[in-house]
N, CA and C atoms as a LAMMPS dump frame, in Angstrom:
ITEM: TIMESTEP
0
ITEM: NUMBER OF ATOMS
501
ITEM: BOX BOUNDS ff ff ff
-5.0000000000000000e+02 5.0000000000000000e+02
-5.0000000000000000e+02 5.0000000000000000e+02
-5.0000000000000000e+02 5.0000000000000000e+02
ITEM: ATOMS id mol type element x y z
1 1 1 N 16.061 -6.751 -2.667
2 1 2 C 14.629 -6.623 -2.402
3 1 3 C 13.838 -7.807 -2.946
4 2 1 N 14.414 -8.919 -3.414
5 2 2 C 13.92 -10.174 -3.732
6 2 3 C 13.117 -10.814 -2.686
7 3 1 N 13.262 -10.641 -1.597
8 3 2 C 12.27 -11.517 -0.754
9 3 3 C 11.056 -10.741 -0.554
10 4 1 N 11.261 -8.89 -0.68
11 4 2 C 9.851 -8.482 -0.402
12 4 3 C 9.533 -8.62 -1.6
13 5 1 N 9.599 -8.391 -3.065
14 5 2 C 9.296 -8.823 -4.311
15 5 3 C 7.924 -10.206 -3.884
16 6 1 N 8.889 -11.212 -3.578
17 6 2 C 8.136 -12.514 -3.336
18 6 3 C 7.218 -12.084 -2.417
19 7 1 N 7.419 -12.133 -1.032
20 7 2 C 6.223 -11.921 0.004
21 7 3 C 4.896 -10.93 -0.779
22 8 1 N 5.338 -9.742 -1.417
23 8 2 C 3.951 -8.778 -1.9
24 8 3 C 3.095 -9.728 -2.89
25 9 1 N 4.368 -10.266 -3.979
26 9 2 C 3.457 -11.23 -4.789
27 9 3 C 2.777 -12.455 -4.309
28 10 1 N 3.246 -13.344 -3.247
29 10 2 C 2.439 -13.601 -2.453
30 10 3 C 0.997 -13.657 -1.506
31 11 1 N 1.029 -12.246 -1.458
32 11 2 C -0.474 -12.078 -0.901
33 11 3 C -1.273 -11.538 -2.206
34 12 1 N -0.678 -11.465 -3.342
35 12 2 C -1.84 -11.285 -4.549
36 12 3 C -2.495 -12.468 -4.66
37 13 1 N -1.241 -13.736 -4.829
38 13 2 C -1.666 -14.66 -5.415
39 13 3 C -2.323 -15.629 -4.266
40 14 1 N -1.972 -15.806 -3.052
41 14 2 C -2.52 -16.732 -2.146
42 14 3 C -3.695 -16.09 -1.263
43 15 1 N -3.943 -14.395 -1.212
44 15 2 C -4.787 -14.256 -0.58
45 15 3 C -6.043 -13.365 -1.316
46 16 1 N -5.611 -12.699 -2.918
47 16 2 C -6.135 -12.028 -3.126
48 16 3 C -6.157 -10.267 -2.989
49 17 1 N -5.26 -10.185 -2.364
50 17 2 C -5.061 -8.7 -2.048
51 17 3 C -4.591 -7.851 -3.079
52 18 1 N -5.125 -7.064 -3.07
53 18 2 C -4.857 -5.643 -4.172
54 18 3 C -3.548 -5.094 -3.698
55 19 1 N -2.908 -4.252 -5.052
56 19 2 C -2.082 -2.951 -4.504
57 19 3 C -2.345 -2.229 -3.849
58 20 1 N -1.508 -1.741 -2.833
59 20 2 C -2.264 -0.886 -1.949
60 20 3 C -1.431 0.536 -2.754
61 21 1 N -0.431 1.049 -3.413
62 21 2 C 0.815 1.965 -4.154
63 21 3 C 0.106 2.292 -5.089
64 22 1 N -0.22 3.882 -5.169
65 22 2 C -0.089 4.388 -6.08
66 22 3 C 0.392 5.281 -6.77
67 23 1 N 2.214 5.387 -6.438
68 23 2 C 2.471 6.506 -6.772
69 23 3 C 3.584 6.019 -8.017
70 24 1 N 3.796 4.359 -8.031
71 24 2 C 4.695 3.972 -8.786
72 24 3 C 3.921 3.787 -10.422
73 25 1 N 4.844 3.807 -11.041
74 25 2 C 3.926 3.647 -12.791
75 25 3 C 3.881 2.176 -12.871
76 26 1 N 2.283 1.981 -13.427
77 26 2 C 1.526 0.54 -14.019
78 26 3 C 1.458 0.538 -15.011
79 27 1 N 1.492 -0.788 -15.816
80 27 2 C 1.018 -0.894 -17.231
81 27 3 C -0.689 -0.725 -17.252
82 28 1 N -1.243 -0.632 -16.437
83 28 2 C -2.467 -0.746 -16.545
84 28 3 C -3.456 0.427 -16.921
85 29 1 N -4.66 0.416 -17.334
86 29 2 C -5.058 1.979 -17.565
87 29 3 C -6.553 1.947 -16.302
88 30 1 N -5.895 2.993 -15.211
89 30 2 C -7.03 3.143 -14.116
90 30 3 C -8.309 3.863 -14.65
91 31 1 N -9.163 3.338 -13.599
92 31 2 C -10.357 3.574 -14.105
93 31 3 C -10.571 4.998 -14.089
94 32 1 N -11.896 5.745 -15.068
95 32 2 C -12.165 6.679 -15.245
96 32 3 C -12.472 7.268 -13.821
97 33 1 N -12.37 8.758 -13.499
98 33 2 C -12.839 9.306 -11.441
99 33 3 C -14.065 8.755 -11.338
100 34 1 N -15.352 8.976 -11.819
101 34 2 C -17.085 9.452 -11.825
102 34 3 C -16.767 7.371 -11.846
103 35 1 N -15.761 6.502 -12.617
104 35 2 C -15.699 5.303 -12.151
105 35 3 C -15.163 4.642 -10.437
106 36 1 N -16.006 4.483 -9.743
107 36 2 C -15.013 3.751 -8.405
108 36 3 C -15.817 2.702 -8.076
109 37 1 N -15.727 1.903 -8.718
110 37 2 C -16.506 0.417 -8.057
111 37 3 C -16.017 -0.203 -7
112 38 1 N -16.701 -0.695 -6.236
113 38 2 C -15.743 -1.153 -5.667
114 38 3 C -14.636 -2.154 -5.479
115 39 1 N -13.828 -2.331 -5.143
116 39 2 C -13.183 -3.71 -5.662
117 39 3 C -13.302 -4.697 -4.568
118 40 1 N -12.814 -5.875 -5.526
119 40 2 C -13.245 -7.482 -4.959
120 40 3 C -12.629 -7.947 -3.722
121 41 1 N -11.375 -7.048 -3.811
122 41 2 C -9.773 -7.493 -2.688
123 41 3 C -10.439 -7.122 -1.219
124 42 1 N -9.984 -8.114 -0.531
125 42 2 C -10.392 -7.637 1.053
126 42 3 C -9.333 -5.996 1.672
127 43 1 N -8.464 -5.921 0.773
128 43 2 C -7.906 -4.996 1.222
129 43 3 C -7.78 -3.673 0.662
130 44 1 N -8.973 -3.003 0.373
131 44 2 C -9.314 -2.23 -0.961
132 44 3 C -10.717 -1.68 -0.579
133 45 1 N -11.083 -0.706 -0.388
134 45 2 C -12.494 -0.127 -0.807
135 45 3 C -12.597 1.307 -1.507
136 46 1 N -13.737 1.293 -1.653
137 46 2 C -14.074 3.01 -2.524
138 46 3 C -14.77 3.586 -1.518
139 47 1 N -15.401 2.975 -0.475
140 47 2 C -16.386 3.429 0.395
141 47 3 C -15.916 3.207 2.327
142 48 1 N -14.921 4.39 2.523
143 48 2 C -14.327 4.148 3.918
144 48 3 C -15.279 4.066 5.005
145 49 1 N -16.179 4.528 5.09
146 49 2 C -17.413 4.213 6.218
147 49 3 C -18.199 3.309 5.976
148 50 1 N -17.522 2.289 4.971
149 50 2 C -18.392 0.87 4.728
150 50 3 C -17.237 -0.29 4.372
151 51 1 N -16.428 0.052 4.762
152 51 2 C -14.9 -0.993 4.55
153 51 3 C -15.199 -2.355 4.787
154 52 1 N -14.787 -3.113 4.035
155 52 2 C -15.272 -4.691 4.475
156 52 3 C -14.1 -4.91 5.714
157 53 1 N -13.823 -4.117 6.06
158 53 2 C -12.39 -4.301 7.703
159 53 3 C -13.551 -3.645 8.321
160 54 1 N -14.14 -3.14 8.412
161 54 2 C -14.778 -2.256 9.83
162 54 3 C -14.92 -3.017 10.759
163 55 1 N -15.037 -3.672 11.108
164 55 2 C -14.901 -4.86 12.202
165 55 3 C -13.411 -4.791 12.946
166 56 1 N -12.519 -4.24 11.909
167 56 2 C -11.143 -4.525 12.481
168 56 3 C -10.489 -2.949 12.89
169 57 1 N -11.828 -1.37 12.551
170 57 2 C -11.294 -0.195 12.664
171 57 3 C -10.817 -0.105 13.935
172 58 1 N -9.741 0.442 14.131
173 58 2 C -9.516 1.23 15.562
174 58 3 C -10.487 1.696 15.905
175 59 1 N -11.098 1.643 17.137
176 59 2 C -11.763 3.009 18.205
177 59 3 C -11.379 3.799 17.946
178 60 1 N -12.609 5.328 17.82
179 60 2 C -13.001 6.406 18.065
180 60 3 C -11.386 7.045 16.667
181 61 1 N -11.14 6.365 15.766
182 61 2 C -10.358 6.483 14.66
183 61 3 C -11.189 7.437 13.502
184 62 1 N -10.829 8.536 12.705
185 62 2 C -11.789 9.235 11.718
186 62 3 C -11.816 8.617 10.245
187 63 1 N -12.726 8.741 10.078
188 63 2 C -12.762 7.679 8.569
189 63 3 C -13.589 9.004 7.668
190 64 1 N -12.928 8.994 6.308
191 64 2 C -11.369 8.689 5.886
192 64 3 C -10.418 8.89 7.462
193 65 1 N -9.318 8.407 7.073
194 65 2 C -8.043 8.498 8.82
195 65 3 C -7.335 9.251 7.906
196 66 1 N -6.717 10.12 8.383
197 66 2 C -6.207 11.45 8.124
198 66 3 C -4.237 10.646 8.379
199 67 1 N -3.265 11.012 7.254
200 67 2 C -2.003 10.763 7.367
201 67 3 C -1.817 11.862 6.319
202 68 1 N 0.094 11.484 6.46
203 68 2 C 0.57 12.502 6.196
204 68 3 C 0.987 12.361 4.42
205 69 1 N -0.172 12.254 3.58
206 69 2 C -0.411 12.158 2.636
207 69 3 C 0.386 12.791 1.266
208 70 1 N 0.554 14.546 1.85
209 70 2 C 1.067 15.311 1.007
210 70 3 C 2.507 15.163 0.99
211 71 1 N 3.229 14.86 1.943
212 71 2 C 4.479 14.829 2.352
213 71 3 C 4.762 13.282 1.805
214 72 1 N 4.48 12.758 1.874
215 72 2 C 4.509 11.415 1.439
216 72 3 C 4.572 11.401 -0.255
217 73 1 N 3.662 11.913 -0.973
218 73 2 C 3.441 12.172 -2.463
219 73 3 C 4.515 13.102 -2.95
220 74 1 N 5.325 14.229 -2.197
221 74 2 C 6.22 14.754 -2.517
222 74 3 C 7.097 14.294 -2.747
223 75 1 N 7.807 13.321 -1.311
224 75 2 C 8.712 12.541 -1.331
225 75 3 C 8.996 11.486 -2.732
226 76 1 N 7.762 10.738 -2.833
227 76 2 C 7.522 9.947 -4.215
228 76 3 C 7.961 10.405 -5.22
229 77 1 N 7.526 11.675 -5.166
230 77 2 C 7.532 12.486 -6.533
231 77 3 C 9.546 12.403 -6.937
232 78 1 N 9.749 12.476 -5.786
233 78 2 C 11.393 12.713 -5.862
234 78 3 C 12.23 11.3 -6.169
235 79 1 N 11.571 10.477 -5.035
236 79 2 C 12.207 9.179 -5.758
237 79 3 C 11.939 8.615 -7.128
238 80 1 N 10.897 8.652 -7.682
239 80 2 C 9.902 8.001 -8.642
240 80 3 C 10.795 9.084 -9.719
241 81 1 N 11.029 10.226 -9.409
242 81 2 C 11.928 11.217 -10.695
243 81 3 C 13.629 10.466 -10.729
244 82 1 N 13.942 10.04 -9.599
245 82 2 C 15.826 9.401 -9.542
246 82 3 C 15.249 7.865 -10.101
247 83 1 N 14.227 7.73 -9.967
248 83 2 C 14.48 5.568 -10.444
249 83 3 C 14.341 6.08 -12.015
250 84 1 N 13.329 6.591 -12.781
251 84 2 C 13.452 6.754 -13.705
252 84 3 C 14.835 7.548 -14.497
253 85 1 N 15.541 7.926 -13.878
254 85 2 C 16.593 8.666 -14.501
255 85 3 C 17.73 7.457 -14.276
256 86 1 N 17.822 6.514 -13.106
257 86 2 C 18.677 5.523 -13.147
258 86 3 C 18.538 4.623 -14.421
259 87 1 N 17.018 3.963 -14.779
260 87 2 C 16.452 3.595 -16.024
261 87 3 C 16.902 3.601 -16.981
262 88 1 N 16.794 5.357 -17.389
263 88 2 C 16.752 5.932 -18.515
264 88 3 C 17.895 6.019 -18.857
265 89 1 N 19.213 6.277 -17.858
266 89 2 C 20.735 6.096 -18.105
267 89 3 C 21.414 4.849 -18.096
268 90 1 N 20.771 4.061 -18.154
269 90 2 C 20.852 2.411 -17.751
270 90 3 C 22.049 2.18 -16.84
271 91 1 N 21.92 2.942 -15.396
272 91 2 C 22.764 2.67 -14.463
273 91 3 C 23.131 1.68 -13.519
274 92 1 N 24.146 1.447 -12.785
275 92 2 C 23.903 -0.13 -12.46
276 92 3 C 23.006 -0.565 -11.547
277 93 1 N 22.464 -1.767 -11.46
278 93 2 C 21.493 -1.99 -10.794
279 93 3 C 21.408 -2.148 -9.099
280 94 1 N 22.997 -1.728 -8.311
281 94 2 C 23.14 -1.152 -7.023
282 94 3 C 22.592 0.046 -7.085
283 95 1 N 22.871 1.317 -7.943
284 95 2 C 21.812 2.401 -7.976
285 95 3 C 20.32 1.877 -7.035
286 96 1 N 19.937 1.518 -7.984
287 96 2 C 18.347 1.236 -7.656
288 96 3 C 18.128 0.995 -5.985
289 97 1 N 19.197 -0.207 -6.107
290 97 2 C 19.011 -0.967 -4.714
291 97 3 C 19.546 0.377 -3.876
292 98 1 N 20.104 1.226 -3.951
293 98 2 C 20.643 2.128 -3.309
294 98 3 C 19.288 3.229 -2.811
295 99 1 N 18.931 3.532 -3.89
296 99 2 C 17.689 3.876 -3.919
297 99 3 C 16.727 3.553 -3.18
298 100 1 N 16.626 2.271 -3.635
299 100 2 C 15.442 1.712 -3.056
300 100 3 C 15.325 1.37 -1.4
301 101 1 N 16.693 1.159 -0.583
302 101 2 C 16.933 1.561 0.383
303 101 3 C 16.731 3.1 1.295
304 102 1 N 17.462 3.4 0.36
305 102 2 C 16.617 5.099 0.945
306 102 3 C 15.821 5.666 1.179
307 103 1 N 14.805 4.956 0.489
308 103 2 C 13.285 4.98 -0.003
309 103 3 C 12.41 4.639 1.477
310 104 1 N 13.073 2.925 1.385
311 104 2 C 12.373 2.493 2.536
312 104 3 C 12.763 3.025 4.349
313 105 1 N 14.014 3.917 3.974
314 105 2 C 14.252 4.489 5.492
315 105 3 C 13.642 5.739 5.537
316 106 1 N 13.352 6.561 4.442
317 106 2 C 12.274 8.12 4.806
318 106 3 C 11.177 7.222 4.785
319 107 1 N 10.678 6.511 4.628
320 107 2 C 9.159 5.905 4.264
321 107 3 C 8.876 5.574 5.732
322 108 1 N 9.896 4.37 5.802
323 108 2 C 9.523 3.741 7.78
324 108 3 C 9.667 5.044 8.68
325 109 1 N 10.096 5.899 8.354
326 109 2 C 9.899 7.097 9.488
327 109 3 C 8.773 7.609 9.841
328 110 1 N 8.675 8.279 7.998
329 110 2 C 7.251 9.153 8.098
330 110 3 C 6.193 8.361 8.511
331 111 1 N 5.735 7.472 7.811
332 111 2 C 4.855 6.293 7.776
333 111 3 C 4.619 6.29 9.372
334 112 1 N 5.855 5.593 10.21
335 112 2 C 6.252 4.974 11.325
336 112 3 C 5.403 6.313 12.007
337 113 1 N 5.749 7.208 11.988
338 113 2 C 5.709 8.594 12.668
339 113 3 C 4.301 8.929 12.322
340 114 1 N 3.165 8.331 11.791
341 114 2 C 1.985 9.136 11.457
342 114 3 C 1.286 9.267 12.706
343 115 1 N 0.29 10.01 12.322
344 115 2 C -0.675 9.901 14.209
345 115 3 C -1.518 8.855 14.459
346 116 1 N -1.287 7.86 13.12
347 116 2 C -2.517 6.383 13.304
348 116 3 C -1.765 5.39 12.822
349 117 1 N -0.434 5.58 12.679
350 117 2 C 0.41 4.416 12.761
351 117 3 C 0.014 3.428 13.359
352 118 1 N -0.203 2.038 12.887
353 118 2 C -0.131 0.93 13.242
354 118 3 C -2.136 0.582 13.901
355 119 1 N -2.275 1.704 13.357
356 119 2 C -4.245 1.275 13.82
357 119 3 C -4.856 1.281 12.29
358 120 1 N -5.788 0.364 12.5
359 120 2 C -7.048 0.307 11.525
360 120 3 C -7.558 1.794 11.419
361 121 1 N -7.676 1.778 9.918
362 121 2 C -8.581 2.977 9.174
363 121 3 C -9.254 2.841 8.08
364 122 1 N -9.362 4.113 7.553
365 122 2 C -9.18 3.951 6.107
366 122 3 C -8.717 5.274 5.126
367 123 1 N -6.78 5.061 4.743
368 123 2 C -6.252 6.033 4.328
369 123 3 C -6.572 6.15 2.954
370 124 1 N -6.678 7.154 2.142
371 124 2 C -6.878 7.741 1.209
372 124 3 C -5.492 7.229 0.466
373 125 1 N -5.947 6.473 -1.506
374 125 2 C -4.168 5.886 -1.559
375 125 3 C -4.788 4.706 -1.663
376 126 1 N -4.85 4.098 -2.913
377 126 2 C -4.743 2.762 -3.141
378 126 3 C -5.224 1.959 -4.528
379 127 1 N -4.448 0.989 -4.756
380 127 2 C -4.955 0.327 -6.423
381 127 3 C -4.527 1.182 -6.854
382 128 1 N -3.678 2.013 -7.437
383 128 2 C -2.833 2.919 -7.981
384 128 3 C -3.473 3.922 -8.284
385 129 1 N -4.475 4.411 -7.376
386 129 2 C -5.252 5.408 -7.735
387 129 3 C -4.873 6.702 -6.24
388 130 1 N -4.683 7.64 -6.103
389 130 2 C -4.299 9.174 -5.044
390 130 3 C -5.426 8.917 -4.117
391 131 1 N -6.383 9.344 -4.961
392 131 2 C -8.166 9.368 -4.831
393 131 3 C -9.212 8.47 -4.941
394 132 1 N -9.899 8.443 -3.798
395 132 2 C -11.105 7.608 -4.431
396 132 3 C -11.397 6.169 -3.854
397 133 1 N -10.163 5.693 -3.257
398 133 2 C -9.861 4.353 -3.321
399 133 3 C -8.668 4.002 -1.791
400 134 1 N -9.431 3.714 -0.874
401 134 2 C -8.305 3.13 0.465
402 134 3 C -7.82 2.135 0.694
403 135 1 N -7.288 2.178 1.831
404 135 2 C -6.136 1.181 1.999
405 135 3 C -6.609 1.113 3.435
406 136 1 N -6.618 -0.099 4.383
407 136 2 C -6.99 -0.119 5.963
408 136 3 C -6.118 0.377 6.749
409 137 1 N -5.056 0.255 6.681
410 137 2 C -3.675 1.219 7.376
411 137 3 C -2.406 1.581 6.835
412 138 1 N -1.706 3.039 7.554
413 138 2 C -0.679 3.622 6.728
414 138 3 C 0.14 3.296 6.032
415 139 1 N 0.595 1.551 6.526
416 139 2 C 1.571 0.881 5.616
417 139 3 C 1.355 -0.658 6.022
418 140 1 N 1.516 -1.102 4.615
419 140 2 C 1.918 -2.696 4.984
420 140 3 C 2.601 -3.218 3.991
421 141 1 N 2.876 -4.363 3.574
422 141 2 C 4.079 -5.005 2.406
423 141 3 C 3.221 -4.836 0.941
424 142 1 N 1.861 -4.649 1.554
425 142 2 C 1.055 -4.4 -0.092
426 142 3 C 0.948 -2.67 -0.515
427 143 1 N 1.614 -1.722 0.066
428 143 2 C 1.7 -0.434 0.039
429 143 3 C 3.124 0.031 -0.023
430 144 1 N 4.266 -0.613 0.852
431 144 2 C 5.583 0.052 0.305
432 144 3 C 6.366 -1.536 0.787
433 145 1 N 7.736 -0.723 0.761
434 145 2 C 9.078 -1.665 0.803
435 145 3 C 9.459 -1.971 2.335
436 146 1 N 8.336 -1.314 2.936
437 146 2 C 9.011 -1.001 4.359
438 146 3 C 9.09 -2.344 5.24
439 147 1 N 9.822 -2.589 6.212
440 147 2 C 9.763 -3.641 6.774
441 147 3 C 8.599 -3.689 7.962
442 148 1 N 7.502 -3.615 7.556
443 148 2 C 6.429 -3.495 8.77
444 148 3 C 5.549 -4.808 8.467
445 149 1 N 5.409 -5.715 7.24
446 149 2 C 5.045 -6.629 7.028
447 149 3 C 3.305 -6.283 6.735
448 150 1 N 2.679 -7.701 6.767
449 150 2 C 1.332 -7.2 6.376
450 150 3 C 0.294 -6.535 7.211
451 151 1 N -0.676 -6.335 7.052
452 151 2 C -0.945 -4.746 8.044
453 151 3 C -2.317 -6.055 8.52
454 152 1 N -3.302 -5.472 9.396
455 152 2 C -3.763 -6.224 10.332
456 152 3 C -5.324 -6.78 8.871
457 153 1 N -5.508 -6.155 8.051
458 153 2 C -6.976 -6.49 7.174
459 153 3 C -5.94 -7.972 6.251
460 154 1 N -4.739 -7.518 6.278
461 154 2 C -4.164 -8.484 4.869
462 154 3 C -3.896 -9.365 5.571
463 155 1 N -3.357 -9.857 6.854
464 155 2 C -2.811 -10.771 7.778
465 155 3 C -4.123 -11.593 7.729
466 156 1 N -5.522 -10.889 8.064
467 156 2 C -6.711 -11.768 8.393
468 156 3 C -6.961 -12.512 7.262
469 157 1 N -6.435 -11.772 5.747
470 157 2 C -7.121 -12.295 4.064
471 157 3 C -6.084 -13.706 4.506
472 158 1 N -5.396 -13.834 4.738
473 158 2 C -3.773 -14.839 4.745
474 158 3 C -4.384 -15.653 5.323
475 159 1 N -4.715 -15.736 6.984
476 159 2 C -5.559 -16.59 7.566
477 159 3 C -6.352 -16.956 7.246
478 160 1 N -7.372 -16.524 6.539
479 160 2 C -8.784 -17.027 5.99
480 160 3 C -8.754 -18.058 4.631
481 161 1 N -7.56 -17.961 4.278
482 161 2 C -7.678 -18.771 3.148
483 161 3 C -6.785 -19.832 3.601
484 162 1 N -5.573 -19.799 4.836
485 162 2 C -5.144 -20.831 4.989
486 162 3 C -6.176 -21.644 5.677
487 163 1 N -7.087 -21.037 6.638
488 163 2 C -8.025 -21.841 7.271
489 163 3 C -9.046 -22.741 6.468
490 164 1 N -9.425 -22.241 5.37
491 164 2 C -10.292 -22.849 4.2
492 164 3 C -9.371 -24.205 3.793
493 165 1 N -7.864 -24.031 4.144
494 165 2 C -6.927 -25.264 3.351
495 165 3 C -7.324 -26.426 4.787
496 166 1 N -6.965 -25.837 6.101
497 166 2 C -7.091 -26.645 7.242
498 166 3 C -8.024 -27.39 7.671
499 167 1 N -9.092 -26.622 7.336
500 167 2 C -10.542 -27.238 7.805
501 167 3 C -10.467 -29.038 7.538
């Protein structure tokens, strides 16, 4: 998983984009609920009927966009309980990758399989927060492992800053 490693860190550092994952553990301490500012990242808001993508929403799409959220957080719940127990037993590090494969084939399904797959929204889920805080669509390389690449708001952050280099 070294090259998606690189590519996610990639669009932090060259375009600015936030985590879109929040079900994995951060060193970081998230902000208080009654806190949701909004954040700076083009790919990030607190406020889905004011998304700095609205320009890029799907047609006649519901905002918040409705996915399969709960099923998704379950699933997590299950992997996120086996990585830590691989960890904690200091098992070998094919485990993981074993894992982490598995991960990304229930993920590209469900994900793959939502009813707004592959359109502009704004899903509930993001900056490592459940609540509070979206993401523009169901998946992209800044949200899981899956091979769907960057989703259509993070592709534009990528362009916009290479264009600032071109000009």
């Amino acid at each position: 998983f070294t090259p998606y490693v690189f590519v996610h860190e990639f669009g932090h550092h060259f375009a600015g984009l936030a985590d879109e994952y929040y079900t994995s553990p951060v060193a970081y301490q998230a902000a208080a609920a009654a806190e949701r500012p909004e954040p700076w990242e083009p790919n990030a808001t607190a406020d889905p009927q004011a998304a700095k993508w609205r320009g890029l929403v799907s047609p006649g799409i519901p905002l918040p966009t409705p996915w399969p959220k709960e099923e998704f957080e379950a699933a997590q719940r299950d992997i996120q309980a086996r990585r830590r127990k691989i960890r904690e037993e200091k098992r070998p590090e094919a485990e993981m990758e074993a894992l982490f494969r598995e991960e990304r084939e229930r993920m590209s399904q469900l994900l793959g399989s939502a009813p707004y797959a592959g359109q502009v929204g704004a899903f509930e889920g993001a900056i490592y927060e459940a609540h509070g805080y979206y993401r523009p669509q169901v998946d992209c390389t800044m949200f899981t492992r899956d091979e769907v690449g960057f989703c259509a708001v993070c592709r534009r952050a990528i362009e916009r800053v290479i264009a600032l280099y071109a000009r």
